[in-house]
N, C-alpha and C positions, 0 to 999 in steps of 0.2 A: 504494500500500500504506500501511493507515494507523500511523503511530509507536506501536509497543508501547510502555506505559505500566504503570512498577512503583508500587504501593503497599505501602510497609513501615508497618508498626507498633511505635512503643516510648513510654514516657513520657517520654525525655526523647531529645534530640537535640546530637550535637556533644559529648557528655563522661558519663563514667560507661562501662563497657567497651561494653553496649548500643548507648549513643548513638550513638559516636563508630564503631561496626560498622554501625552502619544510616546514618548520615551516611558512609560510604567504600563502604559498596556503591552507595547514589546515585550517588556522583560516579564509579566507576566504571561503571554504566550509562548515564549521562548520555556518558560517552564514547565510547559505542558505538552512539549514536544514540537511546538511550530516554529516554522523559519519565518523569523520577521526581518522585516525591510522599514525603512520610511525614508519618504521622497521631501528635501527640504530645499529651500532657496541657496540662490550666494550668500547668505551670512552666513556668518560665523557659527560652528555647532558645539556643544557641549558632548564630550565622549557620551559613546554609547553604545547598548548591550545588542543594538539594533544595528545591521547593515546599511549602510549610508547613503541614498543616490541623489546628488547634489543635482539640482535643473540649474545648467547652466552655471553661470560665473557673477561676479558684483558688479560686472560691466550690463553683463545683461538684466539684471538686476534694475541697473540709473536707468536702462534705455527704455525697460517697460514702463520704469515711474516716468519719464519724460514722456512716452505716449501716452499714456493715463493720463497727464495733467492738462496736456494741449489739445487731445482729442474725445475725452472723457470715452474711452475702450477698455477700462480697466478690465481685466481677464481677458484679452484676444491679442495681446501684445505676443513675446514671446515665442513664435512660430520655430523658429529651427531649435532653440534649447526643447522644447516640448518633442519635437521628433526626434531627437538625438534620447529624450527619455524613455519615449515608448518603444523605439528598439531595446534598451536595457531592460526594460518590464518585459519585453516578449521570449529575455533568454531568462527569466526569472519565472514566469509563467505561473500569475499569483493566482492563490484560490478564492480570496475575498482583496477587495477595496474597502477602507476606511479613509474618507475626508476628512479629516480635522478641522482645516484648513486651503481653501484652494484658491480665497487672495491671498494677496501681498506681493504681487508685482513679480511672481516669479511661473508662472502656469497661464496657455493658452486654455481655456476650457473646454470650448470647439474643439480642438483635437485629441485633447484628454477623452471627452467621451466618445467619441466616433471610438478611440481603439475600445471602449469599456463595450458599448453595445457592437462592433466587429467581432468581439470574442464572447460574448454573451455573460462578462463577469456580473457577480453580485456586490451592490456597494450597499454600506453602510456608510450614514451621512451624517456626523453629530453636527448642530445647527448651534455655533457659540455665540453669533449673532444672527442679522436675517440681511447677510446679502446677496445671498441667493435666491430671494423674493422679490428682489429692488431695482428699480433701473439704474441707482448709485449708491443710495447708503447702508450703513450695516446697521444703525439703530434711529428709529423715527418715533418712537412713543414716548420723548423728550421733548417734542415737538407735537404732539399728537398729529401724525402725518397717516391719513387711510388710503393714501393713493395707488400704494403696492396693490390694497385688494384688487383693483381693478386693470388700471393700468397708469403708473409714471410718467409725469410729463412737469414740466415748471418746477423741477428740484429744489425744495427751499434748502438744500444741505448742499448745494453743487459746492461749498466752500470749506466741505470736511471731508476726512478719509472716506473713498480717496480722492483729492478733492482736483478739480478741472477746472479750467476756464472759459468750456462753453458746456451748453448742458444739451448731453444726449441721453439723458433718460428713458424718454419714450420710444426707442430705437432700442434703447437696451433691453428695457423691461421686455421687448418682444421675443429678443434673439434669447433670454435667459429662461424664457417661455418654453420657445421651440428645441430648446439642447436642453433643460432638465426635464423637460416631460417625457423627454424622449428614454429615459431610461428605464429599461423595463425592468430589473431586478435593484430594487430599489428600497430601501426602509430609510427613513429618516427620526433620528434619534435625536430632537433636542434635550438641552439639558434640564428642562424646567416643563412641571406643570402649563404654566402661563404662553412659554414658549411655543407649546406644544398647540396651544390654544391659537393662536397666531397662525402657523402652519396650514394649522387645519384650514384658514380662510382665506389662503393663498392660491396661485394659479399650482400650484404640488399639492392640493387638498383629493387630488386622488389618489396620490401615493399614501403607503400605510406608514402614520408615526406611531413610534415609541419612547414615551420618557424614561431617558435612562441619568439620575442625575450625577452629578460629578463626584467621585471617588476622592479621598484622602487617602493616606499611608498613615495608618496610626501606629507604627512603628518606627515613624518622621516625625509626624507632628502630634506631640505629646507632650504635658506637662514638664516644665525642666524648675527644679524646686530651687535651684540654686543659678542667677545668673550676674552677671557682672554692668548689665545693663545700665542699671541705675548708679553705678559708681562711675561707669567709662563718661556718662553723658552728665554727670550730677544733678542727678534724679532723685538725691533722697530726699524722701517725705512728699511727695507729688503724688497727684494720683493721674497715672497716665491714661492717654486715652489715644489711642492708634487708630491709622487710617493709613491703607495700602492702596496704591494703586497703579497698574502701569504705564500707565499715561493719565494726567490728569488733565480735566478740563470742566465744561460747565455739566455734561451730562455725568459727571463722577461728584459733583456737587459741590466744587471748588469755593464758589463765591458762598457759599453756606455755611463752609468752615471760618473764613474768614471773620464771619458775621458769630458765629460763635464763641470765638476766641473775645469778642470784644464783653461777649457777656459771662464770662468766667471770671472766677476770682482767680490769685496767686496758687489757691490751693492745688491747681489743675494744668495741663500742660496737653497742649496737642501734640501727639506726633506724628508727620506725616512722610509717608512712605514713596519715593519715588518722583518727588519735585527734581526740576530742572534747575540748573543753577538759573538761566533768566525768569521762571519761577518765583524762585524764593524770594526774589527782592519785592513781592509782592504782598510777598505775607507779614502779620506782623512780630513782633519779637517775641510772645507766648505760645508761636508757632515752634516747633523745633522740625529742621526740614533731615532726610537723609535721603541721600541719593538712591537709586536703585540699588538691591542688592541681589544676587545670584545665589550667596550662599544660603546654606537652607536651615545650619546651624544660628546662625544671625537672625534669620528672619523667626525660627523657633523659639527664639531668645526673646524675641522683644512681644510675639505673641503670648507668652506666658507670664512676662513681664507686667505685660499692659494692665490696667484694670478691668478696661473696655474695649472692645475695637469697634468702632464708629465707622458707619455704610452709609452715606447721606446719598447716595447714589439715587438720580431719578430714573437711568434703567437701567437692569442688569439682567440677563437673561439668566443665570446664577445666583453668583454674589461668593464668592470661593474664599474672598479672607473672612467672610463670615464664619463660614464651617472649618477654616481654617483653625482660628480663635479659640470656635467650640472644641476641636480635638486638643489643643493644649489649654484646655479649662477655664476661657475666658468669655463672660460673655458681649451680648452685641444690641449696638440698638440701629435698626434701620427703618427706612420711610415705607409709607404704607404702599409702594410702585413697585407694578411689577413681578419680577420673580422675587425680590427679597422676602415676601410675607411669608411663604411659603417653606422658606426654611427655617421658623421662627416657632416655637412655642412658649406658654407662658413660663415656665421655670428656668428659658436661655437669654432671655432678655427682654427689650421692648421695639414694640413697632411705634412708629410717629407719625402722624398727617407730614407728607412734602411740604418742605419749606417753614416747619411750624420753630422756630429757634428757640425758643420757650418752652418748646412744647421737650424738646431735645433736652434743653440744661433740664428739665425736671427730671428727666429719662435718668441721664446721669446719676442727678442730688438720690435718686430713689436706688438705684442700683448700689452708687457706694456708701450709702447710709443701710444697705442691707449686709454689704461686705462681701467679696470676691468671692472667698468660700463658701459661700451660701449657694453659690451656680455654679460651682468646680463639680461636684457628681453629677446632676443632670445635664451639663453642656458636655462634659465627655460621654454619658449614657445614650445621650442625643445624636453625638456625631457617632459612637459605634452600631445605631440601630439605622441610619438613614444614608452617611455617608461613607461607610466602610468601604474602601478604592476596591479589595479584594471581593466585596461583594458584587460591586459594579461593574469590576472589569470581568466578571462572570459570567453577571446580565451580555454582555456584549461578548464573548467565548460561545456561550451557548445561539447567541444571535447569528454570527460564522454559521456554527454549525450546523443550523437549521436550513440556512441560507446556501450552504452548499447541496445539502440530501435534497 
């Protein structure tokens, strides 16, 4: 019998939440006998337990971003790295497709699936945002935008990822019409409830989803009793309050935090994960910024650390440093949008009306006037019943294998 063989898709690998999801489902299928692959951009990769097939180079890389920006084509750029890929996939000869990811300026899609339905593969699709419903962007419920349902045209977003300077929308939304429907062995697996709900109302509402939500490693992300956090940053006697993110901007709820910090006392400290340094000179001085980090020890550090970690996010199709949080025993308070509700119950934190900053500082005063311990066993109970990574990357082993019989 010959070794099933997974091929995932993301642009990056090993870090960024994507990555390092397509990097632990590898390694999880690798230990169940499968040969994994995963197809990533010219940047940079983190080692991995997974076979590596790089699309193309970081020149072809500028060139897709340069045709995305001037001709608003984002996915159809890319033509010869894209055929130089699907000959490598065709001596690899994979038994399922996993998408993670198939922007980011590195994947023609058009030709991506002509070889998917030429060889009649089975794809699984996790849907981390909705750009594959949209004529351009990946999140519109920050704008309450219903144009996807029907069809895209007058982009109010032409000016974000990924963002162009004329708007072909309505051209898009057609062509991403006639190449995803066209796939016949097809599940799509967003990460959320709400997600899912979406989907369903899209021109893919006759393909089958499934919610599958996002996995943690609680053999990663777990309580660490002792860290150095608060002495390295001089943090003692603070009560922190954390906010991750990979990109920040207004839909991560930037201008909220800001607006927060000015209503706290001394007692309290933001910390915000993943500012730019042109950023920070934005924020104020009760702000504490830290750049990106990779490492996973650091980032376990300062979640355990925290008191809180803070989601003011107005979308998130997830919401990952939340359940992050909950596995090293911290809890969270996030806005009533979206997928955050969803991973929330009364004894891991509090939900908040969008935009309520009052409503937020009380979230807080309630929380640390109850005491961190008091949510340390059910925010771990919480993350091993819901987001155990081992159970989810199961859900999806078992999905394969359905999908090939």
């Amino acid at each position: 019998m010959k070794m099933p063989k997974l091929v995932q898709f993301n642009p990056v690998v090993g870090f960024g939440s994507t990555g390092r999801i397509a990097e632990n489902i590898g390694s999880f299928v690798l230990e169940r006998g499968w040969e994994s692959h995963i197809v990533y951009s010219g940047r940079p990769a983190a080692q991995s337990k997974s076979n590596l097939i790089q699309v193309g180079n970081k020149s072809d890389l500028y060139q897709h971003a340069i045709e995305s920006r001037l001709f608003d084509n984002h996915g159809q750029s890319s033509k010869s790295a894209t055929k130089q890929l699907i000959k490598k996939l065709e001596v690899v000869e994979p038994s399922v497709l996993h998408f993670q990811n198939i922007h980011g300026y590195y994947l023609n899609y058009e030709i991506l699936i002509d070889f998917v339905n030429s060889n009649d593969l089975p794809v699984v699709w996790t849907f981390h945002d909705f750009w594959p419903i949209t004529g351009h962007c990946s999140y519109f419920s920050d704008i309450s935008c219903n144009k996807w349902q029907n069809n895209c045209h007058s982009c109010p977003k032409i000016g974000f990822y990924p963002k162009a300077y004329i708007d072909r929308s309505s051209r898009n939304f057609q062509h991403k019409k006639e190449v995803f429907s066209s796939i016949r062995n097809l599940i799509i697996t967003p990460v959320s409830e709400w997600a899912s709900g979406l989907v369903r109302n899209s021109f893919l509402k006759d393909k089958e989803v499934r919610t599958i939500y996002n996995g943690i490693d609680l053999n990663t992300f777990k309580p660490v009793p002792e860290t150095k956090i608060r002495e390295q940053y001089q943090l003692e006697g603070k009560k922190i309050l954390l906010a991750l993110a990979t990109t920040w901007g207004e839909r991560k709820g930037w201008s909220d935090y800001i607006r927060l910090a000015r209503e706290l006392s001394n007692e309290y400290v933001i910390v915000m994960v993943g500012v730019s340094p042109i950023q920070k000179k934005e924020l104020p001085g009760n702000i504490l910024c830290i750049q990106r980090t990779n490492d996973l020890e650091e980032l376990v550090a300062w979640y355990s650390t925290a008191d809180i970690v803070l989601n003011l996010s107005y979308q998130e199709t997830f919401g990952l440093t939340t359940v992050e949080g909950f596995a090293c025993g911290t809890p969270s308070i996030v806005y009533n949008r979206t997928a955050s509700p969803e991973l929330m119950n009364t004894q891991v934190g509090e939900i908040v009306v969008a935009g309520d900053i009052k409503g937020v500082k009380q979230a807080i005063e309630k929380i640390t006037a109850h005491g961190k311990s008091a949510y340390l066993s059910p925010c771990l109970e919480h993350a091993k019943a819901k987001f155990n990574a081992r159970d989810r990357y199961n859900d999806y082993l078992r999905l394969y294998e359905s999908m090939m019989a």
